[in-house]
C-alpha positions in Angstrom: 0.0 0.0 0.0 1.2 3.3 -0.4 0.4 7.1 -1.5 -2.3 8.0 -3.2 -1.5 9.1 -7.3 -3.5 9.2 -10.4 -2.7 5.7 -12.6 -5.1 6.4 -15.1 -8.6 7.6 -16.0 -12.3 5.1 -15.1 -13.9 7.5 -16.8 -12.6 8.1 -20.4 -14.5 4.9 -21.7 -17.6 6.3 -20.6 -17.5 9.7 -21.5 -16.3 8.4 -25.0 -19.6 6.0 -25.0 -21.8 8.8 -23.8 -20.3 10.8 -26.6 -21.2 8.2 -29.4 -25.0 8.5 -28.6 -25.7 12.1 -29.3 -24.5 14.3 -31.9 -20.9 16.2 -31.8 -22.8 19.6 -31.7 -24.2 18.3 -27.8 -20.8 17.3 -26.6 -20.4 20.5 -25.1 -23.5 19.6 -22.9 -23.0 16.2 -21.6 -22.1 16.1 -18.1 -19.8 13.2 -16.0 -20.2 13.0 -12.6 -17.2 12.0 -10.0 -17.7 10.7 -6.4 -16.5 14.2 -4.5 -12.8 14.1 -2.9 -13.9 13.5 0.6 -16.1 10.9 0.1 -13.6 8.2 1.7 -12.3 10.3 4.3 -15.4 11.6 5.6 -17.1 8.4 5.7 -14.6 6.5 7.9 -14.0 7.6 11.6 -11.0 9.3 12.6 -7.6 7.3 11.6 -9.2 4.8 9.1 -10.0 7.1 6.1 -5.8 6.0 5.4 -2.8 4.1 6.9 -0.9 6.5 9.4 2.0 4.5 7.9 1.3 6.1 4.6 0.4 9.7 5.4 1.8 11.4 9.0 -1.6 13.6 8.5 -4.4 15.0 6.9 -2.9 17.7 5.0 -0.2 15.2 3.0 -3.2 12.9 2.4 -5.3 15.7 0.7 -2.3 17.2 -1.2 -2.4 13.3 -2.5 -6.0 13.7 -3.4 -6.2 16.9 -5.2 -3.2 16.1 -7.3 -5.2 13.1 -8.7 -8.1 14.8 -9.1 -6.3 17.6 -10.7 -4.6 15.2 -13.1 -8.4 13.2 -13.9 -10.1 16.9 -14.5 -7.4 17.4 -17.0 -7.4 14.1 -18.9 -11.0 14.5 -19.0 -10.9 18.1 -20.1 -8.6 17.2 -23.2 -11.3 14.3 -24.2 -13.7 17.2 -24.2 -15.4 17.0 -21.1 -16.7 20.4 -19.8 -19.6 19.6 -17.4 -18.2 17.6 -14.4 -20.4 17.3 -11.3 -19.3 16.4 -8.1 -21.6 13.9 -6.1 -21.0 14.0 -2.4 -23.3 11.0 -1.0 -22.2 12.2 2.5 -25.2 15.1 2.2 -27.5 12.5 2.0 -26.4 10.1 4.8 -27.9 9.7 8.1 -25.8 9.7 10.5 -27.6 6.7 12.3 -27.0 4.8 9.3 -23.4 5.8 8.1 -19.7 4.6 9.6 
Protein backbone atom coordinates (compact mmCIF):
# COMPACT_ATOMS: atom_id res chain seq x y z
CA UNK A 1 0.00 0.00 0.00
CA UNK A 2 1.17 3.27 -0.38
CA UNK A 3 0.43 7.10 -1.51
CA UNK A 4 -2.27 7.99 -3.19
CA UNK A 5 -1.48 9.07 -7.32
CA UNK A 6 -3.47 9.17 -10.43
CA UNK A 7 -2.70 5.73 -12.64
CA UNK A 8 -5.08 6.36 -15.13
CA UNK A 9 -8.57 7.60 -15.98
CA UNK A 10 -12.26 5.06 -15.09
CA UNK A 11 -13.87 7.49 -16.76
CA UNK A 12 -12.58 8.13 -20.36
CA UNK A 13 -14.52 4.88 -21.73
CA UNK A 14 -17.58 6.30 -20.58
CA UNK A 15 -17.54 9.74 -21.53
CA UNK A 16 -16.33 8.38 -25.05
CA UNK A 17 -19.60 5.96 -24.99
CA UNK A 18 -21.82 8.79 -23.79
CA UNK A 19 -20.29 10.78 -26.55
CA UNK A 20 -21.15 8.18 -29.40
CA UNK A 21 -25.03 8.52 -28.59
CA UNK A 22 -25.66 12.12 -29.34
CA UNK A 23 -24.54 14.31 -31.95
CA UNK A 24 -20.87 16.21 -31.84
CA UNK A 25 -22.76 19.55 -31.66
CA UNK A 26 -24.22 18.26 -27.81
CA UNK A 27 -20.80 17.29 -26.56
CA UNK A 28 -20.36 20.46 -25.13
CA UNK A 29 -23.49 19.62 -22.93
CA UNK A 30 -22.99 16.15 -21.58
CA UNK A 31 -22.06 16.13 -18.13
CA UNK A 32 -19.78 13.17 -15.99
CA UNK A 33 -20.21 13.01 -12.60
CA UNK A 34 -17.23 11.97 -10.03
CA UNK A 35 -17.67 10.65 -6.38
CA UNK A 36 -16.52 14.24 -4.51
CA UNK A 37 -12.77 14.13 -2.87
CA UNK A 38 -13.90 13.49 0.56
CA UNK A 39 -16.08 10.89 0.09
CA UNK A 40 -13.56 8.24 1.73
CA UNK A 41 -12.31 10.27 4.29
CA UNK A 42 -15.39 11.62 5.65
CA UNK A 43 -17.10 8.40 5.73
CA UNK A 44 -14.59 6.49 7.93
CA UNK A 45 -14.00 7.58 11.57
CA UNK A 46 -10.96 9.35 12.56
CA UNK A 47 -7.64 7.34 11.56
CA UNK A 48 -9.22 4.82 9.08
CA UNK A 49 -10.03 7.05 6.14
CA UNK A 50 -5.83 6.01 5.36
CA UNK A 51 -2.84 4.08 6.88
CA UNK A 52 -0.87 6.46 9.36
CA UNK A 53 1.96 4.52 7.94
CA UNK A 54 1.30 6.13 4.65
CA UNK A 55 0.40 9.66 5.39
CA UNK A 56 1.85 11.38 8.99
CA UNK A 57 -1.57 13.59 8.54
CA UNK A 58 -4.42 14.97 6.89
CA UNK A 59 -2.87 17.69 4.95
CA UNK A 60 -0.25 15.21 2.96
CA UNK A 61 -3.24 12.90 2.37
CA UNK A 62 -5.28 15.67 0.74
CA UNK A 63 -2.31 17.21 -1.24
CA UNK A 64 -2.40 13.33 -2.50
CA UNK A 65 -5.99 13.75 -3.37
CA UNK A 66 -6.24 16.91 -5.15
CA UNK A 67 -3.25 16.09 -7.32
CA UNK A 68 -5.18 13.15 -8.68
CA UNK A 69 -8.11 14.76 -9.06
CA UNK A 70 -6.29 17.60 -10.71
CA UNK A 71 -4.61 15.22 -13.13
CA UNK A 72 -8.36 13.19 -13.89
CA UNK A 73 -10.15 16.89 -14.54
CA UNK A 74 -7.39 17.35 -16.98
CA UNK A 75 -7.43 14.13 -18.95
CA UNK A 76 -11.01 14.48 -19.04
CA UNK A 77 -10.91 18.12 -20.15
CA UNK A 78 -8.61 17.16 -23.25
CA UNK A 79 -11.29 14.30 -24.20
CA UNK A 80 -13.74 17.16 -24.18
CA UNK A 81 -15.41 16.98 -21.10
CA UNK A 82 -16.69 20.41 -19.82
CA UNK A 83 -19.61 19.59 -17.37
CA UNK A 84 -18.23 17.61 -14.37
CA UNK A 85 -20.35 17.26 -11.28
CA UNK A 86 -19.27 16.39 -8.05
CA UNK A 87 -21.58 13.89 -6.13
CA UNK A 88 -20.99 13.97 -2.41
CA UNK A 89 -23.34 11.01 -1.00
CA UNK A 90 -22.22 12.19 2.52
CA UNK A 91 -25.18 15.14 2.16
CA UNK A 92 -27.51 12.48 2.03
CA UNK A 93 -26.35 10.07 4.80
CA UNK A 94 -27.93 9.72 8.07
CA UNK A 95 -25.85 9.74 10.51
CA UNK A 96 -27.56 6.65 12.31
CA UNK A 97 -27.02 4.80 9.32
CA UNK A 98 -23.36 5.80 8.07
CA UNK A 99 -19.75 4.64 9.55
Amino acid sequence: MGKIKHVGSTYTDQFDYLKSLVPESKHKDLKLTLAAPNWYHLRYKKGKAYPEEVYQNEDDYFTDIAAAYQTELKILYEHGARNIQFDDPNLACKSARCP
